[in-house]
SEDORO-19331 format. One record per residue (C-alpha): chain; x, y, z; residue in one letter. Coordinates in steps of 0.1 Angstrom, whole numbers, padded with zeros to 4 digits. Layout:
<segus>
{'A',{X,Y,Z},'A'},
...
</segus>
This chain:
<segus>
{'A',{1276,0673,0428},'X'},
{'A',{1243,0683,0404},'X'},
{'A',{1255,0669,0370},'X'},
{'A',{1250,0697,0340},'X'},
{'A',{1227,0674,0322},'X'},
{'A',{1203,0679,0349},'X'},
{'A',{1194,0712,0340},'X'},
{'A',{1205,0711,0300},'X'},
{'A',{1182,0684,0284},'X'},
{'A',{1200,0659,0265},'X'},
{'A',{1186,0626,0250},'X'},
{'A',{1215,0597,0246},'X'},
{'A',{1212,0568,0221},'X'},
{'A',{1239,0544,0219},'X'},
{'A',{1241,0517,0189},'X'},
{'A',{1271,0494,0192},'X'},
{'A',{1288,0477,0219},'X'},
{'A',{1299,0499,0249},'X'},
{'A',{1332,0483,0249},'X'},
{'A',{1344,0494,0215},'X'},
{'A',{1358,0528,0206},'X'},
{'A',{1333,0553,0207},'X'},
{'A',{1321,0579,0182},'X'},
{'A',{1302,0611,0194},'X'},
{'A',{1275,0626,0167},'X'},
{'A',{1260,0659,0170},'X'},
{'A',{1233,0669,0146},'X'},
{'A',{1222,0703,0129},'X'},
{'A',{1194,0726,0138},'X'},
{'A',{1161,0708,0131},'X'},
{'A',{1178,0673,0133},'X'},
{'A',{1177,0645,0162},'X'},
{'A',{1206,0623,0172},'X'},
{'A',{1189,0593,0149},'X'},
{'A',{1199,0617,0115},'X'},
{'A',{1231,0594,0128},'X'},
{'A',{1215,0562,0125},'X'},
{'A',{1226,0549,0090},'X'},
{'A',{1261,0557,0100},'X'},
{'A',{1261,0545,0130},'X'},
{'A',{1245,0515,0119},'X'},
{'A',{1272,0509,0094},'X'},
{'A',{1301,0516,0118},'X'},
{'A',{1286,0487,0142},'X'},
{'A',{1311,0461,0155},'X'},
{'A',{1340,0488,0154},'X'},
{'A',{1325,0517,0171},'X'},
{'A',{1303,0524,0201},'X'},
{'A',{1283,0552,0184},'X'},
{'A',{1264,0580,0205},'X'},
{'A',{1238,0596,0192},'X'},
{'A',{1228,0629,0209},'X'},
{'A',{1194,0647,0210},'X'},
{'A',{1208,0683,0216},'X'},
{'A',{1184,0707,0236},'X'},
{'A',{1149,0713,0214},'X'},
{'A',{1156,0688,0195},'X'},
{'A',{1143,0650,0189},'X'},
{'A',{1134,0634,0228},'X'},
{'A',{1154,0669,0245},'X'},
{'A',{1132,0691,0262},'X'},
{'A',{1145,0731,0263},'X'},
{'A',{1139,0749,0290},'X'},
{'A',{1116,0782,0279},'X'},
{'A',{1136,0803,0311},'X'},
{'A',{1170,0795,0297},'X'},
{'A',{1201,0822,0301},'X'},
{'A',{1206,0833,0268},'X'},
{'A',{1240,0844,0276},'X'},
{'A',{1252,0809,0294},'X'},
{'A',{1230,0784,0277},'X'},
{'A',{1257,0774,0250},'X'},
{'A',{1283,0773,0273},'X'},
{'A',{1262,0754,0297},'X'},
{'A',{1254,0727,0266},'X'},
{'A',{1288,0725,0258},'X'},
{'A',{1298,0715,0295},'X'},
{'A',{1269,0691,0298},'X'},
{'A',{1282,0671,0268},'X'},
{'A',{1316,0671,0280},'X'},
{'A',{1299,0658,0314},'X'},
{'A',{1278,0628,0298},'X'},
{'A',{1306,0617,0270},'X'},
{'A',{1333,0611,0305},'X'},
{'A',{1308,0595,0317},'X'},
{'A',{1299,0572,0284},'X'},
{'A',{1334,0566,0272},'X'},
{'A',{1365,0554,0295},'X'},
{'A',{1390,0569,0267},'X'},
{'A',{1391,0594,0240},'X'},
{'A',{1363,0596,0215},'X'},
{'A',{1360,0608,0179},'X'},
{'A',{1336,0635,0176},'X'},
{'A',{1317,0642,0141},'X'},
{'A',{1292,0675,0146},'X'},
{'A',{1275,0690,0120},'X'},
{'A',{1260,0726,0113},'X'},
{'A',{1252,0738,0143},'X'},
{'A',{1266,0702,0157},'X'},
{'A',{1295,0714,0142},'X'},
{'A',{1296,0749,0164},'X'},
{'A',{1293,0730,0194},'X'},
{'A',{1312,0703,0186},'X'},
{'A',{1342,0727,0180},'X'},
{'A',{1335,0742,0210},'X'},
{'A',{1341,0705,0227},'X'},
{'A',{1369,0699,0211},'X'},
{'A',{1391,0737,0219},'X'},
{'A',{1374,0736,0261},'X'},
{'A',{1378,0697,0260},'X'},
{'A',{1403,0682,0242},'X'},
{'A',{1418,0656,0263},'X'},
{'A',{1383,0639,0258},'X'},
{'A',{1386,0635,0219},'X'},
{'A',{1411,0618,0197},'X'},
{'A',{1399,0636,0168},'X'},
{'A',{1370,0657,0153},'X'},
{'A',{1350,0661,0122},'X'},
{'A',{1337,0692,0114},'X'},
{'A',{1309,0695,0088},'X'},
{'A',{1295,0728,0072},'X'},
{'A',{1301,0747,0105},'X'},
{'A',{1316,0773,0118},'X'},
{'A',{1337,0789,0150},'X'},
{'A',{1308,0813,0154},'X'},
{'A',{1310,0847,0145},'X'},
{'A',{1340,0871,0156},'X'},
{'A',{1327,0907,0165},'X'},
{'A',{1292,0913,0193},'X'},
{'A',{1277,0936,0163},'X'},
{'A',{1281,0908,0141},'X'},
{'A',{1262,0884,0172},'X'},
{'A',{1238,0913,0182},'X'},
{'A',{1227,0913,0147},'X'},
{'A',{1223,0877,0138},'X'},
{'A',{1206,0878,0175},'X'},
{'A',{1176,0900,0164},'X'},
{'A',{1175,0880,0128},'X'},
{'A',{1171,0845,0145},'X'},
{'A',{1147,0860,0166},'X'},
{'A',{1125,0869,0138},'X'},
{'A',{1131,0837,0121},'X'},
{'A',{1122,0821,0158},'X'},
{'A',{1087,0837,0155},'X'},
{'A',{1077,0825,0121},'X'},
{'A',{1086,0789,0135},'X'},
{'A',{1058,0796,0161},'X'},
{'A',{1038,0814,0135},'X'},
{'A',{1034,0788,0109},'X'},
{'A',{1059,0756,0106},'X'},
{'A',{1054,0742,0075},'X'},
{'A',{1056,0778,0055},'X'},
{'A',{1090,0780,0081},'X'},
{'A',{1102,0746,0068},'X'},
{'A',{1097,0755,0029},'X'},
{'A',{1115,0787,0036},'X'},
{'A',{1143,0774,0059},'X'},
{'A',{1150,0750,0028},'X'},
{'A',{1145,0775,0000},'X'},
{'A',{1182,0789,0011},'X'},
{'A',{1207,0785,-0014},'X'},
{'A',{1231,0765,0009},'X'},
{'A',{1203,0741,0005},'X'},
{'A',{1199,0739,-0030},'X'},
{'A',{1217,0705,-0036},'X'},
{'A',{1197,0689,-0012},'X'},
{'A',{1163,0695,-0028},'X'},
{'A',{1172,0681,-0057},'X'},
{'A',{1183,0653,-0040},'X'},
{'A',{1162,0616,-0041},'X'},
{'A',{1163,0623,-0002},'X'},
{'A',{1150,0654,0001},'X'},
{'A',{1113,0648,0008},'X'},
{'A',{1116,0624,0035},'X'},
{'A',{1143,0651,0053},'X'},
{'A',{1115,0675,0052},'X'},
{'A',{1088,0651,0063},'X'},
{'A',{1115,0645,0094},'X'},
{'A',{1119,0674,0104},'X'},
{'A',{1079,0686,0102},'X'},
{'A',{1078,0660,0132},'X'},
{'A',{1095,0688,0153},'X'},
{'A',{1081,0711,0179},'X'},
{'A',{1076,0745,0169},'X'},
{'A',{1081,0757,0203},'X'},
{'A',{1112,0735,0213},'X'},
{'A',{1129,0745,0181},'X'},
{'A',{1120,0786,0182},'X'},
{'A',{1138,0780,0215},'X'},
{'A',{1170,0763,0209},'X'},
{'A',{1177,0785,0180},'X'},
{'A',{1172,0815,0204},'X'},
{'A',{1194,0798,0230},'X'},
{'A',{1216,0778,0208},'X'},
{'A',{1219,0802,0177},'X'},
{'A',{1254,0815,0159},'X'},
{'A',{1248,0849,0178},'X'},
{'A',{1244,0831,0217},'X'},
{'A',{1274,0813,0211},'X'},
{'A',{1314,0828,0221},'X'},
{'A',{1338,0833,0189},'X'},
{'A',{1360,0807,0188},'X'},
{'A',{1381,0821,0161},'X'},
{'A',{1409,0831,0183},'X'},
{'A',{1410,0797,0200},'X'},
{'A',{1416,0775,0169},'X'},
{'A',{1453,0781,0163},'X'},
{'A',{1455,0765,0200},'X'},
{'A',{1436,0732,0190},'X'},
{'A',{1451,0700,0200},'X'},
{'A',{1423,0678,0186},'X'},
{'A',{1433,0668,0147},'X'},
{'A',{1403,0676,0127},'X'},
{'A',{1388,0670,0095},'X'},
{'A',{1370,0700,0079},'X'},
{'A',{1341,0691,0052},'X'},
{'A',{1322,0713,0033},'X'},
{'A',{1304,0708,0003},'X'},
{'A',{1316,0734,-0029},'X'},
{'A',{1286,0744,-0032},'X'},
{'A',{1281,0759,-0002},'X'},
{'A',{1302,0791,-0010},'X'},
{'A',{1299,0809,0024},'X'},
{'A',{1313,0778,0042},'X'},
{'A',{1339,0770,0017},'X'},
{'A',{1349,0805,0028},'X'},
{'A',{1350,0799,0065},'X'},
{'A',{1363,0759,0059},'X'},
{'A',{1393,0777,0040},'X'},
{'A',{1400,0803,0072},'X'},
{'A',{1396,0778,0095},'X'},
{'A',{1420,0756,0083},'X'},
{'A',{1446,0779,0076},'X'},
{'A',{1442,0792,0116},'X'},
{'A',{1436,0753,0127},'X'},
{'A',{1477,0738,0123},'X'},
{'A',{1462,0703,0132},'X'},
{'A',{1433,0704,0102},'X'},
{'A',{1433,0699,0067},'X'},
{'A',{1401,0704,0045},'X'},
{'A',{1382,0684,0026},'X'},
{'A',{1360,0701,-0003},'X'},
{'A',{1329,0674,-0016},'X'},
{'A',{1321,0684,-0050},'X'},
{'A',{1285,0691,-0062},'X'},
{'A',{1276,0692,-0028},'X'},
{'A',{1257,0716,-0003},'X'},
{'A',{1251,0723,0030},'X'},
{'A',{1240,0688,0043},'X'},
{'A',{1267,0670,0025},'X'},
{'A',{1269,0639,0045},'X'},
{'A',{1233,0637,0033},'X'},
{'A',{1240,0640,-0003},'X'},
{'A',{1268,0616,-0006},'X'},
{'A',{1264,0593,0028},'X'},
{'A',{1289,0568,0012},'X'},
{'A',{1323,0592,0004},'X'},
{'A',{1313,0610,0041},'X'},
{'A',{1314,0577,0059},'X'},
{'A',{1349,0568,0037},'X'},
{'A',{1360,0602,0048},'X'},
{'A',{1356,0599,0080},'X'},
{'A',{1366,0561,0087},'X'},
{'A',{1400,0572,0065},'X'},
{'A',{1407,0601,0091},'X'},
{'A',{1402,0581,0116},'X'},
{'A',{1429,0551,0103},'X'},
{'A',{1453,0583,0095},'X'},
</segus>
């Protein structure tokens, strides 16, 4: 049987040894499975981490023809595929962003493969096909200034307000440099095939989750706080964690309390 991977690029990177428990990282639009690395690198000798190139993104080709209407689905399945073939047991999944989308997405379709999941500054997509059509034909435009002109699409993309935190942040220049090493074309692609408005809403799914999950979203990030604060009242097996004076990319802005977070969930 054709394996999904073989027609939804994905990149692997595994730090740790393959015998210990294993830790699944999916990283946000304009990100690359080594975003991971510090954590990963600090988790070594307890955890098998697996850092994943998602499709556009770091060493992950996207295919230009892709099926707008399956392609999420079809990336979900194709993780699900490569982590029961990388890990003999249950893994702990940490996604963030848009990681997070289809890290959730893993975790409701399949959760005998996780133990639990972190959930960072994400989402379970949005609930009504207006709502989708409409962020559709907005990440469309925002898809053509990426092919338009990269760097002026990098300074706006990080001149949102969700990202205010992190550009004051000691950080912030060499994320930006980071992500400038992207391709235009790969990443104008995945967010037209991966984007909040291709994906299913899996609002109505959550109250059905088996996985126990962490929810972390930084205070400062009001519109997540927002859907953080519905999703764990839906979620029965989720509890919330709010990190203060923090943003968007909060496992950026305070790598140390993330990492406690997540290693404290994880003892729980």
């Amino acid at each position: 049987m054709t394996s999904p991977s073989s027609y939804i690029p994905l990149h692997i990177t595994t730090v740790g040894d393959p015998a210990l428990p294993k830790i699944v990282f999916l990283h946000g639009f304009l990100g690359s499975g080594s975003d991971w690395l510090p954590f990963a690198r600090k988790l070594d000798g307890r955890f098998c981490s697996i850092l994943v190139d998602l499709p556009g993104h770091g060493e992950a080709a996207i295919p230009a023809d892709g099926d707008a209407e399956l392609f999420f689905v079809q990336t979900v399945e194709a993780l699900a595929y490569e982590i029961r073939r990388l890990s003999a047991g249950p893994c702990v999944l940490v996604g963030y962003s848009m990681g997070g989308r289809i890290g959730l997405a893993l975790a409701l379709r399949y959760p005998q493969l996780f133990s639990k999941a972190v959930i960072v500054s994400s989402s379970p997509g949005l609930r009504t096909e207006e709502e989708r059509a409409a962020r559709r034909k907005s990440d469309e435009g925002i898809a053509r200034k990426i092919e338009r002109n990269f760097e002026g699409f990098i300074e706006f993309w990080y001149d949102q307000p969700l990202f205010a935190t992190l550009k004051s942040h000691a950080l912030f220049h060499e994320v930006e440099a980071q992500r400038k090493q992207g391709s235009r074309q790969n990443l104008a692609c995945a967010l037209r095939l991966l984007g909040t408005g291709n994906q299913p809403s899996f609002w109505e799914e959550l109250p059905e989750c088996r996985v126990p999950m962490l929810l972390c979203v930084g205070e400062k990030d009001a519109k997540y706080v927002q859907i953080g604060k519905q999703m764990a009242e839906l979620c029965p097996q989720s509890s919330l964690e709010l990190f203060e004076q923090c943003g968007h990319t909060l496992h950026i802005e305070e790598p140390e309390r993330f990492l406690a977070s997540v290693e404290d969930f994880i003892a729980q």
